[in-house]
Structure formats: structure tokens, C-alpha cells
PQR file with spaces between the fields and no chain letter, atoms N, CA, C, O and H, PARSE charges and radii, in Angstrom:
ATOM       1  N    UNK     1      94.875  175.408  168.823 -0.4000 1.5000
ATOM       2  CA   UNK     1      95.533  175.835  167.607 -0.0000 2.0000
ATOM       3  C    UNK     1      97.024  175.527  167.666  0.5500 1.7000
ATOM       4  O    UNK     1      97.601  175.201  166.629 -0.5500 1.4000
ATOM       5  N    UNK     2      97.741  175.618  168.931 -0.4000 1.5000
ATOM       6  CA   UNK     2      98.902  175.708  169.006 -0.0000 2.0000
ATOM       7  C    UNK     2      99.665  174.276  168.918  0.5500 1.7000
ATOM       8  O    UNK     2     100.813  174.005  168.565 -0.5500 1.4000
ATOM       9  H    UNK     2      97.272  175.882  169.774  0.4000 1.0000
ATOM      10  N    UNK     3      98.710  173.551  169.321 -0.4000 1.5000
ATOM      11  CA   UNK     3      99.002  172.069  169.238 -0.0000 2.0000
ATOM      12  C    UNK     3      99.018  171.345  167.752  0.5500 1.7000
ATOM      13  O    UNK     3      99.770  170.437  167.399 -0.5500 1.4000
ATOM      14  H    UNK     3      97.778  173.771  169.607  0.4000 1.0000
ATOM      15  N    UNK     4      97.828  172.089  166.859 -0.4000 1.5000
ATOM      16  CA   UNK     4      97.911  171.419  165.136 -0.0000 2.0000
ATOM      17  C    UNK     4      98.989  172.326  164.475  0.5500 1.7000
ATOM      18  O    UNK     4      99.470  171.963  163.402 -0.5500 1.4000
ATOM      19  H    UNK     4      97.217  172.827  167.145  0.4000 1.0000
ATOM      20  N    UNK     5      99.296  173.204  164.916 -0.4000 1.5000
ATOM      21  CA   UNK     5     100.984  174.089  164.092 -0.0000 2.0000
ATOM      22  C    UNK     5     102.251  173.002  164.681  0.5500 1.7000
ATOM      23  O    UNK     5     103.214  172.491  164.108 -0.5500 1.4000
ATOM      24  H    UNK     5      98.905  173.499  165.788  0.4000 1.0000
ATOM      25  N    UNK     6     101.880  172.949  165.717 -0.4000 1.5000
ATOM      26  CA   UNK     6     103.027  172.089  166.181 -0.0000 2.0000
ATOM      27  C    UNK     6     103.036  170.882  165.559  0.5500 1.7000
ATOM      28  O    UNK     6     104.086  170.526  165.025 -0.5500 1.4000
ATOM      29  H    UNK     6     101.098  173.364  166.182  0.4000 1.0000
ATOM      30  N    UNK     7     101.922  170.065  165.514 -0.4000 1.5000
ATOM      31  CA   UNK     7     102.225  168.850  164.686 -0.0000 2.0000
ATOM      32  C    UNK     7     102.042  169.146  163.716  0.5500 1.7000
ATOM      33  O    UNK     7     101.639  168.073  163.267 -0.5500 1.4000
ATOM      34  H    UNK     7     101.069  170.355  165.948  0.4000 1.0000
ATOM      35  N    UNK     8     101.994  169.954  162.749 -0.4000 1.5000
ATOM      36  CA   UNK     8     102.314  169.862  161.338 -0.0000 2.0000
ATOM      37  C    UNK     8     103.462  170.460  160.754  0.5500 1.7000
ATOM      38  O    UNK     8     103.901  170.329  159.612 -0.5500 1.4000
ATOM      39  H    UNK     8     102.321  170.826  163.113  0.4000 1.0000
ATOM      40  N    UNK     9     103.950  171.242  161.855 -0.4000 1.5000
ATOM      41  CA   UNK     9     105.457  171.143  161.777 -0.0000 2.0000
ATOM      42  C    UNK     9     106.348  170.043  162.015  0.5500 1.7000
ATOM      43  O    UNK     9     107.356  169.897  161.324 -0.5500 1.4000
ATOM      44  H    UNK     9     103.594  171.349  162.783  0.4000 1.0000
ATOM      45  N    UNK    10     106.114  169.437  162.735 -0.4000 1.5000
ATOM      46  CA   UNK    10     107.361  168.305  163.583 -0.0000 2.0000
ATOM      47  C    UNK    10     106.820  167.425  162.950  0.5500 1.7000
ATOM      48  O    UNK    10     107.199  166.435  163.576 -0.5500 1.4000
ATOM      49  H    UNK    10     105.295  169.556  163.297  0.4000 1.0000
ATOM      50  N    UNK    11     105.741  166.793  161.562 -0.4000 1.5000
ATOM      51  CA   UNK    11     105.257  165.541  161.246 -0.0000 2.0000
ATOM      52  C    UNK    11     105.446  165.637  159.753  0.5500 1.7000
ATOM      53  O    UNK    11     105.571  166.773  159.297 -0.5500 1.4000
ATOM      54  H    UNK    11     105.433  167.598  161.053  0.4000 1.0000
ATOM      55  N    UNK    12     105.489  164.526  158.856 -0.4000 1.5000
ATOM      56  CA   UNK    12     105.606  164.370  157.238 -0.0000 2.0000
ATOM      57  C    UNK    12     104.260  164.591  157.196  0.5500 1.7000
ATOM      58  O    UNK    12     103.577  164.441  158.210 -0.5500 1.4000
ATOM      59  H    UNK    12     105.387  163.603  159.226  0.4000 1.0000
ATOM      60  N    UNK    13     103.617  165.052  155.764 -0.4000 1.5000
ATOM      61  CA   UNK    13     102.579  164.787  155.516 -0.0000 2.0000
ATOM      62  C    UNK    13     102.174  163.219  155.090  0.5500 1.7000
ATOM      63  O    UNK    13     101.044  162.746  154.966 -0.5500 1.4000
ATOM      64  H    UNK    13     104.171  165.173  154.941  0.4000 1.0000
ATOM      65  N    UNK    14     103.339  162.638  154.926 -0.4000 1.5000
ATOM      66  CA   UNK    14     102.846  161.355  155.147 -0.0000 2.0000
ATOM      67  C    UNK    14     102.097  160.347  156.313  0.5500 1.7000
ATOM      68  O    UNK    14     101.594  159.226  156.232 -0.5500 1.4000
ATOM      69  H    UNK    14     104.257  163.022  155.026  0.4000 1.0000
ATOM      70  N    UNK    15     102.229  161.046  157.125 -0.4000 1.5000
ATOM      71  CA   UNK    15     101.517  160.286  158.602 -0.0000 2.0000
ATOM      72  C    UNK    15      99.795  160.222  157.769  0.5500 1.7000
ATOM      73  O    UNK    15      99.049  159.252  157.899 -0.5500 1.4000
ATOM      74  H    UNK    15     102.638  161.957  157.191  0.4000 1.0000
ATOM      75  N    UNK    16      99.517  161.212  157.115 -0.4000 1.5000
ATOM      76  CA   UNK    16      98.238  160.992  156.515 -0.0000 2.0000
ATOM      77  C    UNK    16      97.381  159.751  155.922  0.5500 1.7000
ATOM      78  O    UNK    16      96.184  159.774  155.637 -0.5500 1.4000
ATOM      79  H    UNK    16     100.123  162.000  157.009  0.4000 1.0000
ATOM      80  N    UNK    17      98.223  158.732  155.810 -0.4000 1.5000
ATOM      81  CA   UNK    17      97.822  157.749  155.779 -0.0000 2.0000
ATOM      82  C    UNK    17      97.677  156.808  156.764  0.5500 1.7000
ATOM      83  O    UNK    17      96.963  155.842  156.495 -0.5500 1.4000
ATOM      84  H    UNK    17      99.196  158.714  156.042  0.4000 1.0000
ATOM      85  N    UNK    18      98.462  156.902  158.416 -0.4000 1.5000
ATOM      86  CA   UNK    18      98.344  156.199  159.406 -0.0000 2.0000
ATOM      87  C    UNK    18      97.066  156.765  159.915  0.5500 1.7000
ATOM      88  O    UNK    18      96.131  156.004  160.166 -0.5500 1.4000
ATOM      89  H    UNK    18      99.041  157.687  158.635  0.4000 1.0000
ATOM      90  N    UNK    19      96.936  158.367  160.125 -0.4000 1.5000
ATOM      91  CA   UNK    19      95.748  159.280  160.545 -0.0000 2.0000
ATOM      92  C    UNK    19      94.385  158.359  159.883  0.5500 1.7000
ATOM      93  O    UNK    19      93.503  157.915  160.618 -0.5500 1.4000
ATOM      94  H    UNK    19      97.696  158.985  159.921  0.4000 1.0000
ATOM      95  N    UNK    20      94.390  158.178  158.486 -0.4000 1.5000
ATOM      96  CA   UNK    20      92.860  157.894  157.647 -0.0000 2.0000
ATOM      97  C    UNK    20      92.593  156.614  157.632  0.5500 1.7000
ATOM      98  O    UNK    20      91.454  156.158  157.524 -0.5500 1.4000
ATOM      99  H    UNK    20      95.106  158.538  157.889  0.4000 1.0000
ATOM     100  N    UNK    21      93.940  155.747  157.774 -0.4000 1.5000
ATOM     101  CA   UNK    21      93.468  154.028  157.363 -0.0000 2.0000
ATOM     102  C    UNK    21      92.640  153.616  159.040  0.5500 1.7000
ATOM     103  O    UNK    21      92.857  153.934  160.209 -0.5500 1.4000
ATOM     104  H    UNK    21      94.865  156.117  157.862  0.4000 1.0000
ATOM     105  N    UNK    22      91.669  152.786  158.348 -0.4000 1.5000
ATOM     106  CA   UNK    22      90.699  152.103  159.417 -0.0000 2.0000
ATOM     107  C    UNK    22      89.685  153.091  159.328  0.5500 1.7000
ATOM     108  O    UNK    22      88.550  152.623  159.418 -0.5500 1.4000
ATOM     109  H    UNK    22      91.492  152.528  157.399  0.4000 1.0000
ATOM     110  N    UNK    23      89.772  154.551  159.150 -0.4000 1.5000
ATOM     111  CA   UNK    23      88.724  155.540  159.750 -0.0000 2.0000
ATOM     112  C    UNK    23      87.868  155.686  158.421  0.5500 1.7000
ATOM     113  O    UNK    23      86.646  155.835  158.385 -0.5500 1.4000
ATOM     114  H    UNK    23      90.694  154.932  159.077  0.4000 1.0000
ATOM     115  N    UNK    24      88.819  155.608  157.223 -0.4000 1.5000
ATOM     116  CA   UNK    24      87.279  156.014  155.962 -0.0000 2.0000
ATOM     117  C    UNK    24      88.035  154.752  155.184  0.5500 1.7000
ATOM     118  O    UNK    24      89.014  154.011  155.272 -0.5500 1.4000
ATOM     119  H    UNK    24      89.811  155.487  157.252  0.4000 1.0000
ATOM     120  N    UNK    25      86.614  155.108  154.174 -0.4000 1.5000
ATOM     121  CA   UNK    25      86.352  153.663  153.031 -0.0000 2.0000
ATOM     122  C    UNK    25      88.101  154.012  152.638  0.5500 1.7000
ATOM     123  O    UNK    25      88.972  154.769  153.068 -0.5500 1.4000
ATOM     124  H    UNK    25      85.818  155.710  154.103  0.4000 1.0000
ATOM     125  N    UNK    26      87.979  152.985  151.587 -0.4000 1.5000
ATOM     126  CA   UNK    26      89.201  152.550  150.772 -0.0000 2.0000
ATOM     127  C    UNK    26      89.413  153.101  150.003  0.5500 1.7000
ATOM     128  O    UNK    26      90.593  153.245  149.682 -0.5500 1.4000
ATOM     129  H    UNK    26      87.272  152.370  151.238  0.4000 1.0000
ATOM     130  N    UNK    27      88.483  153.652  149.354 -0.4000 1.5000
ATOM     131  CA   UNK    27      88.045  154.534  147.845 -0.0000 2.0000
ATOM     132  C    UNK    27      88.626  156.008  148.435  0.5500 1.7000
ATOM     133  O    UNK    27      89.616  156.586  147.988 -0.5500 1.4000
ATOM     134  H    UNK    27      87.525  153.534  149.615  0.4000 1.0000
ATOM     135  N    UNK    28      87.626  156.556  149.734 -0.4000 1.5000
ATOM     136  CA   UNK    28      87.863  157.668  150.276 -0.0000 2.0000
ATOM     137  C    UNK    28      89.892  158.364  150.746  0.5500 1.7000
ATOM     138  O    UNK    28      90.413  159.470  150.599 -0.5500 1.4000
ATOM     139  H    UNK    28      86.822  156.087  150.096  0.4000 1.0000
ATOM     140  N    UNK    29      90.313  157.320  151.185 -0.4000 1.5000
ATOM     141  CA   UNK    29      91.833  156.366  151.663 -0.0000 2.0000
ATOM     142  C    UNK    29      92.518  156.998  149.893  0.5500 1.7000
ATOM     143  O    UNK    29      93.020  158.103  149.691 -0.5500 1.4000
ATOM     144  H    UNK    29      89.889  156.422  151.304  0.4000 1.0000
ATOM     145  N    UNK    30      92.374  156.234  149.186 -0.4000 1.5000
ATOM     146  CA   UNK    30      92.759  156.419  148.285 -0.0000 2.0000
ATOM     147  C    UNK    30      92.845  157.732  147.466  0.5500 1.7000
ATOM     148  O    UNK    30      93.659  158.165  146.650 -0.5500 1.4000
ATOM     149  H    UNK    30      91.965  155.336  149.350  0.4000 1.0000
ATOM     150  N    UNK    31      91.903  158.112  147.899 -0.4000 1.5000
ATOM     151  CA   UNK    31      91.374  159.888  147.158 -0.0000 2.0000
ATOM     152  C    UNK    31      92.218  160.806  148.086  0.5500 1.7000
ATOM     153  O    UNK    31      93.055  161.526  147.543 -0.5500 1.4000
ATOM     154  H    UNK    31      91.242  157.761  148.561  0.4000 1.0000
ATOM     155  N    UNK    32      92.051  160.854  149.666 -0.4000 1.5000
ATOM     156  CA   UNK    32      92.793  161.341  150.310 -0.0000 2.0000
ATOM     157  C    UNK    32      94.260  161.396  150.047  0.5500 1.7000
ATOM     158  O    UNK    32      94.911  162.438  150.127 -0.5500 1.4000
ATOM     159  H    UNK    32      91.371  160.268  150.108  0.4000 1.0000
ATOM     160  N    UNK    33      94.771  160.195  149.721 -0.4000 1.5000
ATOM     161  CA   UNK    33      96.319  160.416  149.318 -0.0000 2.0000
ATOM     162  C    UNK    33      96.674  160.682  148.098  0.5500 1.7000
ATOM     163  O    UNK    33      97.814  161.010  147.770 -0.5500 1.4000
ATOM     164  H    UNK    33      94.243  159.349  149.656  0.4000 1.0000
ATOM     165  N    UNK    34      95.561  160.535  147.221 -0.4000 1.5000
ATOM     166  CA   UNK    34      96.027  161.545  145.817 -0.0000 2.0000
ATOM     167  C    UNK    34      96.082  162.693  146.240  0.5500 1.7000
ATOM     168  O    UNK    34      96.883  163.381  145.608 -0.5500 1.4000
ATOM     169  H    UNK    34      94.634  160.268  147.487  0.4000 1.0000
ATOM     170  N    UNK    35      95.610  163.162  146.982 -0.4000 1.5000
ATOM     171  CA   UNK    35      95.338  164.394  146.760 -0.0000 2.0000
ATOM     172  C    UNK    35      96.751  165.017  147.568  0.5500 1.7000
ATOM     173  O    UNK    35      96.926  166.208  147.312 -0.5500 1.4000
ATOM     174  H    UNK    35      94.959  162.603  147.496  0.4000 1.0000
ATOM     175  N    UNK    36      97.756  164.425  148.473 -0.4000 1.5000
ATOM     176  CA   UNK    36      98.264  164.669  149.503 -0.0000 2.0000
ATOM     177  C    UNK    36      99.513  164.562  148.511  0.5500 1.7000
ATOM     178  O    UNK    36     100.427  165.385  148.572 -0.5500 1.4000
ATOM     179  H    UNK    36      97.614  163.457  148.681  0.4000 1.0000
ATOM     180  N    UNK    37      99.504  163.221  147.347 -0.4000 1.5000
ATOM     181  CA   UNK    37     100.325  163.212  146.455 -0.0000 2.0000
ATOM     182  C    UNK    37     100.368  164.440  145.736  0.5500 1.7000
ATOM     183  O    UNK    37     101.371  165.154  145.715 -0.5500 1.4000
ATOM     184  H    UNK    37      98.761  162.553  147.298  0.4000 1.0000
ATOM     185  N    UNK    38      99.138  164.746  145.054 -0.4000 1.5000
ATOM     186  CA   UNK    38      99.092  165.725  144.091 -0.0000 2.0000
ATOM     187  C    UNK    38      99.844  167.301  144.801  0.5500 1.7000
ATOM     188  O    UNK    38     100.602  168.022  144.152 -0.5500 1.4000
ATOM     189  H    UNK    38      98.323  164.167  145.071  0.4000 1.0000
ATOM     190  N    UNK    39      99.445  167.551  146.129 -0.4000 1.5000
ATOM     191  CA   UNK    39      99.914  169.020  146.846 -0.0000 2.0000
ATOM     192  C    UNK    39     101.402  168.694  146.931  0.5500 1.7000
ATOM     193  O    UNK    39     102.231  169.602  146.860 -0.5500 1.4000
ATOM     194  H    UNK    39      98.829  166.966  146.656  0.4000 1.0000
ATOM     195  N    UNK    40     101.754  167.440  147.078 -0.4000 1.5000
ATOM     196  CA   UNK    40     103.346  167.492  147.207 -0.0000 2.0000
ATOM     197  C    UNK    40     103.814  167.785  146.086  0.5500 1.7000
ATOM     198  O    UNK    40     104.092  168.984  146.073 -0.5500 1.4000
ATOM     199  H    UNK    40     101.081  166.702  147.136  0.4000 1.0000
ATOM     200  N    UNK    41     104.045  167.282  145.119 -0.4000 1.5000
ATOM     201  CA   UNK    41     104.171  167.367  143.895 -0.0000 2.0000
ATOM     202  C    UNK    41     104.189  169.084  143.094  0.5500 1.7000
ATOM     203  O    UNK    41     105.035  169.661  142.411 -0.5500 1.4000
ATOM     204  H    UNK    41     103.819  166.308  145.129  0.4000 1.0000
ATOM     205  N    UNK    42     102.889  169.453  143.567 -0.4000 1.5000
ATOM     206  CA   UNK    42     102.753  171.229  143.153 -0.0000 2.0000
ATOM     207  C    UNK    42     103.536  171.755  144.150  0.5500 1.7000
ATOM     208  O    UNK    42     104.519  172.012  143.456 -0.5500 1.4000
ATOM     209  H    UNK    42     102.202  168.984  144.122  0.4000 1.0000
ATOM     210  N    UNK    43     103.817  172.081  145.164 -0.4000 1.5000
ATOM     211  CA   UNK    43     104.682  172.697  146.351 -0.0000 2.0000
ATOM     212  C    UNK    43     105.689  172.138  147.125  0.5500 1.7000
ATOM     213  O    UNK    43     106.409  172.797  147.876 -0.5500 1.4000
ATOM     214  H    UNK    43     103.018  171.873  145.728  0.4000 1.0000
ATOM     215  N    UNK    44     105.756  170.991  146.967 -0.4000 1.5000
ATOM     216  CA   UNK    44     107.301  170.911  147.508 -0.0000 2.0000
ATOM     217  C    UNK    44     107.403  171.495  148.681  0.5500 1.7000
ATOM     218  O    UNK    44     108.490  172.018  148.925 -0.5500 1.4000
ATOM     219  H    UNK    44     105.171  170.456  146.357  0.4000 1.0000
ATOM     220  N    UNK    45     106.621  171.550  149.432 -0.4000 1.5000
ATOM     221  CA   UNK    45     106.890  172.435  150.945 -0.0000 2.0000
ATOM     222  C    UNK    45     106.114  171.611  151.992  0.5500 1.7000
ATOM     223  O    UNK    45     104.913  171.516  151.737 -0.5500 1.4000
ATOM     224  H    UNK    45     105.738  171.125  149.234  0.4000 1.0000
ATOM     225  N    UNK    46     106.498  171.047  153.018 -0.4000 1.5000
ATOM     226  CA   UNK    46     105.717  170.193  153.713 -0.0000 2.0000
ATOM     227  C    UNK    46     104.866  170.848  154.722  0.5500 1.7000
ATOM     228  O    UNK    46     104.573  170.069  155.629 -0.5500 1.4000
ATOM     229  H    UNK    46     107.474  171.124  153.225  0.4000 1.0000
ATOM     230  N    UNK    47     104.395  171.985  154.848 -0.4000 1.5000
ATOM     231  CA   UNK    47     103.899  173.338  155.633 -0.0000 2.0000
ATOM     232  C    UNK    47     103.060  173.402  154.659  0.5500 1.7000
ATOM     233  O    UNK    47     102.111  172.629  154.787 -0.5500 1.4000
ATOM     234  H    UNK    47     104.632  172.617  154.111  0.4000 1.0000
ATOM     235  N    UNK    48     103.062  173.854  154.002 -0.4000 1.5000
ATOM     236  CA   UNK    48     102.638  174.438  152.687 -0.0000 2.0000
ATOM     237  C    UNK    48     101.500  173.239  151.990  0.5500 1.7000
ATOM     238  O    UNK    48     100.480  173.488  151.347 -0.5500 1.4000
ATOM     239  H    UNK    48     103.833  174.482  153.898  0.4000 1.0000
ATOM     240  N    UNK    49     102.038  171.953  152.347 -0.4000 1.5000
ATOM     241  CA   UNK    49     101.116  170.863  151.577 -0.0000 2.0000
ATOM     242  C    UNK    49      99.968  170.387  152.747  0.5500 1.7000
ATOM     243  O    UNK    49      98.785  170.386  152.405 -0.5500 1.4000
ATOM     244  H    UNK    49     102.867  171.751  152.870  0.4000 1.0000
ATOM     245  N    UNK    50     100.296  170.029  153.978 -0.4000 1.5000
ATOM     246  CA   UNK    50      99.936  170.568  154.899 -0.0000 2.0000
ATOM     247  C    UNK    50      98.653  171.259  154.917  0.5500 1.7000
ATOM     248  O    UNK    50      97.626  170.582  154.954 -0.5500 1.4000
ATOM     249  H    UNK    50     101.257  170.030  154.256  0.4000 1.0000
ATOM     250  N    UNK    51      98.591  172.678  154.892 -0.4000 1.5000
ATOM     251  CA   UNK    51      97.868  173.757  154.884 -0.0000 2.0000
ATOM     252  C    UNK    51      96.884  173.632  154.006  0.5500 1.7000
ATOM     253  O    UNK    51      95.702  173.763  154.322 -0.5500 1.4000
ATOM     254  H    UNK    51      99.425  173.228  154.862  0.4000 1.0000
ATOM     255  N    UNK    52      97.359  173.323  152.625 -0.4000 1.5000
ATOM     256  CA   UNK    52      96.255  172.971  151.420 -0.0000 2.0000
ATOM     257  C    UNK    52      95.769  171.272  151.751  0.5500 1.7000
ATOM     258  O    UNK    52      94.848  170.893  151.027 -0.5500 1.4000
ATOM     259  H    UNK    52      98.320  173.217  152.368  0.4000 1.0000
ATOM     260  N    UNK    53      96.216  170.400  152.605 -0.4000 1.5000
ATOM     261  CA   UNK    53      95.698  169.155  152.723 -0.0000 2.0000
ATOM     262  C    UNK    53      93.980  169.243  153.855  0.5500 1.7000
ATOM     263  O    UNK    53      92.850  168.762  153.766 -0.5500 1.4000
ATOM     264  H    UNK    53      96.963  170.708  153.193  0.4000 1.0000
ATOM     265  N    UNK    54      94.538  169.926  154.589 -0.4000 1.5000
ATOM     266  CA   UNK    54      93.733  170.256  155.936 -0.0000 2.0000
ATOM     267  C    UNK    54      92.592  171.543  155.162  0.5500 1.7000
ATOM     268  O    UNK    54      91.485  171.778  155.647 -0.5500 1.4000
ATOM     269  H    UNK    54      95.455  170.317  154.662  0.4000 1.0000
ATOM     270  N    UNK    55      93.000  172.087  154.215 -0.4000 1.5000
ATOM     271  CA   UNK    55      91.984  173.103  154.076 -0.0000 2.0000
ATOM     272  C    UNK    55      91.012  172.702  153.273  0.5500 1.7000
ATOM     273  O    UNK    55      89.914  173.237  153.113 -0.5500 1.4000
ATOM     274  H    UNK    55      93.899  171.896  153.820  0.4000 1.0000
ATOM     275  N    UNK    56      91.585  171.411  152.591 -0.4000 1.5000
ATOM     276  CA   UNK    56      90.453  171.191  151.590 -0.0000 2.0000
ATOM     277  C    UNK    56      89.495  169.753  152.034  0.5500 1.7000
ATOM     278  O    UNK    56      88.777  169.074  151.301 -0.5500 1.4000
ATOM     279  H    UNK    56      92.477  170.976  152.721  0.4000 1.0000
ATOM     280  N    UNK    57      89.702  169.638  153.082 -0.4000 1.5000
ATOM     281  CA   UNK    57      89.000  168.575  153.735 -0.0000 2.0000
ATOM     282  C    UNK    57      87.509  169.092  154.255  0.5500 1.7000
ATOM     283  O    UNK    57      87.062  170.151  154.697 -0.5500 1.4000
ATOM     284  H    UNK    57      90.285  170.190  153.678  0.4000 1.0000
ATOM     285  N    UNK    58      86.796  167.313  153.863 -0.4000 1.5000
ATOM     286  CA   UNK    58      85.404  167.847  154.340 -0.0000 2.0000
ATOM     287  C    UNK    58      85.278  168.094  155.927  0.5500 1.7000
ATOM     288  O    UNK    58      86.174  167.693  156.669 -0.5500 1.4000
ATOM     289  H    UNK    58      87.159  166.452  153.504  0.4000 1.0000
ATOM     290  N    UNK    59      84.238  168.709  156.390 -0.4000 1.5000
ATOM     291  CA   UNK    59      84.090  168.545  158.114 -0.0000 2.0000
ATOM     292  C    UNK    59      84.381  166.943  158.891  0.5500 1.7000
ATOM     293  O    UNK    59      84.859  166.696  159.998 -0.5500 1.4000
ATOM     294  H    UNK    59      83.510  169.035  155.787  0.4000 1.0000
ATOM     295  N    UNK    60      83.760  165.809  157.561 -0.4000 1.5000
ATOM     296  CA   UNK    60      84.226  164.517  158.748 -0.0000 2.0000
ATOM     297  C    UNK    60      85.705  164.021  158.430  0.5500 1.7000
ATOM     298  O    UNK    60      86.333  163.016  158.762 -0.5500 1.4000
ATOM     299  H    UNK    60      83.371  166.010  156.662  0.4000 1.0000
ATOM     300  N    UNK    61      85.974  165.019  157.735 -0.4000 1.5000
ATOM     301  CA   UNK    61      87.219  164.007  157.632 -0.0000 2.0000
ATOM     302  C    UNK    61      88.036  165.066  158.242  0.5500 1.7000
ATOM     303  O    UNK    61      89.067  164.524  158.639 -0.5500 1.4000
ATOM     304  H    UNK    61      85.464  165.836  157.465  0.4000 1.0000
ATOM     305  N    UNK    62      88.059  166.508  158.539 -0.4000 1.5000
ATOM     306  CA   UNK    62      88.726  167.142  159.467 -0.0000 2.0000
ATOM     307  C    UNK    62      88.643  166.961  161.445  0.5500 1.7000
ATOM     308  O    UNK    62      89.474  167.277  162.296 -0.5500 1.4000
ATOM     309  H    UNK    62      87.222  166.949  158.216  0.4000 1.0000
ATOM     310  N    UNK    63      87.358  166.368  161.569 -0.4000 1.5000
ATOM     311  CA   UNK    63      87.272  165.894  162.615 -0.0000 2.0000
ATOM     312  C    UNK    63      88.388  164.735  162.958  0.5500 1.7000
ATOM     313  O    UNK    63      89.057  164.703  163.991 -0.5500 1.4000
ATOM     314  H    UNK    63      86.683  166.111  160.878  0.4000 1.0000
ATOM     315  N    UNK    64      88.451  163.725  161.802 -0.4000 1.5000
ATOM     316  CA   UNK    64      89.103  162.446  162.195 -0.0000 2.0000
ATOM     317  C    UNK    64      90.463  162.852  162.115  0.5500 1.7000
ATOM     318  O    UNK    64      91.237  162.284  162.886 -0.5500 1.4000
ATOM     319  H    UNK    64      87.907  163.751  160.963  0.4000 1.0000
ATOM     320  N    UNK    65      91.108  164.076  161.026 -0.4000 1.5000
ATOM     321  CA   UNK    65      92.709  164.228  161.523 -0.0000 2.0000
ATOM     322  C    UNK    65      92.747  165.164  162.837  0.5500 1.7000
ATOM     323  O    UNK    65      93.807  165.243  163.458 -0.5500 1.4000
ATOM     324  H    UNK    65      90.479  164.538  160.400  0.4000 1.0000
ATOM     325  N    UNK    66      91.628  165.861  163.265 -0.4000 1.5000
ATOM     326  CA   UNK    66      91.798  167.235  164.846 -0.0000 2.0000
ATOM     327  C    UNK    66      91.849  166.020  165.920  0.5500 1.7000
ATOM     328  O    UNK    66      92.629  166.153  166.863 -0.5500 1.4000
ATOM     329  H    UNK    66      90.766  165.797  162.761  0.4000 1.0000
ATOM     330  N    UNK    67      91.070  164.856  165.833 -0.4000 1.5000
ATOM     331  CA   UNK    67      90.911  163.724  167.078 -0.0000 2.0000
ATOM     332  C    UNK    67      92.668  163.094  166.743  0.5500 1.7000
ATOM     333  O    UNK    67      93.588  163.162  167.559 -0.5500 1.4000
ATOM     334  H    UNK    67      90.437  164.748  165.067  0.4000 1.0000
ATOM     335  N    UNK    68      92.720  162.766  165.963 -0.4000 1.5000
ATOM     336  CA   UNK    68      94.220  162.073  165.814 -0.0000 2.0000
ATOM     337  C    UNK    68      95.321  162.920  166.715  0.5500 1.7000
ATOM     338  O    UNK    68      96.001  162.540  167.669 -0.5500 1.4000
ATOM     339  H    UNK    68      91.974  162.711  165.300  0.4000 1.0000
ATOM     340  N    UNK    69      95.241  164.299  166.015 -0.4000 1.5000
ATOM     341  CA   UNK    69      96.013  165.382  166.534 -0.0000 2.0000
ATOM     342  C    UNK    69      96.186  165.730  167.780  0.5500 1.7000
ATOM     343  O    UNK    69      97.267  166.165  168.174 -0.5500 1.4000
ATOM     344  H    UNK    69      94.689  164.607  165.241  0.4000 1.0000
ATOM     345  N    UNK    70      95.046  165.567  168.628 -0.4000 1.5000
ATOM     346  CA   UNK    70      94.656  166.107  169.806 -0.0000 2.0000
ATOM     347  C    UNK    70      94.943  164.711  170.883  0.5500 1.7000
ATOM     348  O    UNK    70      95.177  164.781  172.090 -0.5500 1.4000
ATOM     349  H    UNK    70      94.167  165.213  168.307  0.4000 1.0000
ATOM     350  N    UNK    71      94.851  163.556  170.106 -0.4000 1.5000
ATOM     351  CA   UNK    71      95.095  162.635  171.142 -0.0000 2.0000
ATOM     352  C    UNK    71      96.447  161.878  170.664  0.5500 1.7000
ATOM     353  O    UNK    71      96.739  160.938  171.404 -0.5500 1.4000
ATOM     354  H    UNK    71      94.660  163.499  169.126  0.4000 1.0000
ATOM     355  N    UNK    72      97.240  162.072  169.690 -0.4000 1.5000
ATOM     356  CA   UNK    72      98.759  161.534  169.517 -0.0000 2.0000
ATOM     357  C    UNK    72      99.565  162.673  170.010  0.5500 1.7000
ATOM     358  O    UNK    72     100.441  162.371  170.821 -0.5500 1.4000
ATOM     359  H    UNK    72      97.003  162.836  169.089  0.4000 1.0000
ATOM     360  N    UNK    73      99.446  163.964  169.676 -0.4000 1.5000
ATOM     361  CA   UNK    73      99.932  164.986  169.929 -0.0000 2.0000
ATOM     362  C    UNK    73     100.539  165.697  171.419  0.5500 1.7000
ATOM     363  O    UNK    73      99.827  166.238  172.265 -0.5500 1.4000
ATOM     364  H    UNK    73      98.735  164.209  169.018  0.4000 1.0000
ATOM     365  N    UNK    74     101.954  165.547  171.484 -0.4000 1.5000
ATOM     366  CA   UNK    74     102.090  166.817  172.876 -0.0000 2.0000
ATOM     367  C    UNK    74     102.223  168.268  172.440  0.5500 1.7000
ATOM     368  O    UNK    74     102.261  168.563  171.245 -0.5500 1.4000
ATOM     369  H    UNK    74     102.532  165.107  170.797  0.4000 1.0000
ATOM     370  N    UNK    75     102.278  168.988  173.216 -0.4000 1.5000
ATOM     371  CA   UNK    75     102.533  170.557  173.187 -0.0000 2.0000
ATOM     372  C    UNK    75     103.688  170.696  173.627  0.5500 1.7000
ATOM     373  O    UNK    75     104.180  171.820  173.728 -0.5500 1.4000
ATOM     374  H    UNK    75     102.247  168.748  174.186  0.4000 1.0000
């Protein structure tokens, strides 16, 4: 746990697109960053967009940002 607070503090929510490209379709790629667009846009808080990016993700696509996290990531 202490390791995904930490990187989503110390990271843009923009890394979200280095995290997803190669790993899902193009279509999927694309949907993902509307949506990362759309939370910025309503909140203005990069914690905050963050929190609603990661919460509304399906199980495979939370797997592919926890593996990113867990293996780019120090503590």
C-alpha cells in the first residue's frame, strides 16, 4: 500500500499513458485517457484524479498499473 501512495504522490497522472501503451488495445488506450482527461478537468487535484483514475478501473487493467507500480517504483 505504502509504495502506490507514494507513487501517486511523487508521479503526474500523466505517466498513465507510459503505464497503458503496449499493454491494452488502442481503443482501450484511448478510453483510458479520456477518462484521466475527463477527472482532471472535474478536480484539478492530482491525488484526487489519481484516486478516481485507479478506482474506476477494471481488475485487468488495475493489475497492469499495481505491476508497473511495484516494479518502476522505490519506497
Amino acid at each position: 500500500m505504502h509504495r502506490i501512495l507514494n507513487f501517486i504522490h511523487n508521479n503526474n497522472i500523466d505517466v498513465v499513458d507510459e503505464i497503458f501503451k503496449d499493454k491494452v488495445s488502442s481503443g482501450m488506450l484511448s478510453h483510458l485517457m479520456n477518462k484521466k482527461e475527463n477527472y482532471k478537468r472535474q478536480f484539478n487535484d492530482n491525488l484526487r484524479v489519481w484516486f478516481e483514475f485507479i478506482g474506476h478501473l477494471d481488475n485487468e487493467n488495475s493489475e497492469i498499473i499495481f505491476k508497473y507500480i511495484n516494479t518502476k517504483s522505490k519506497i
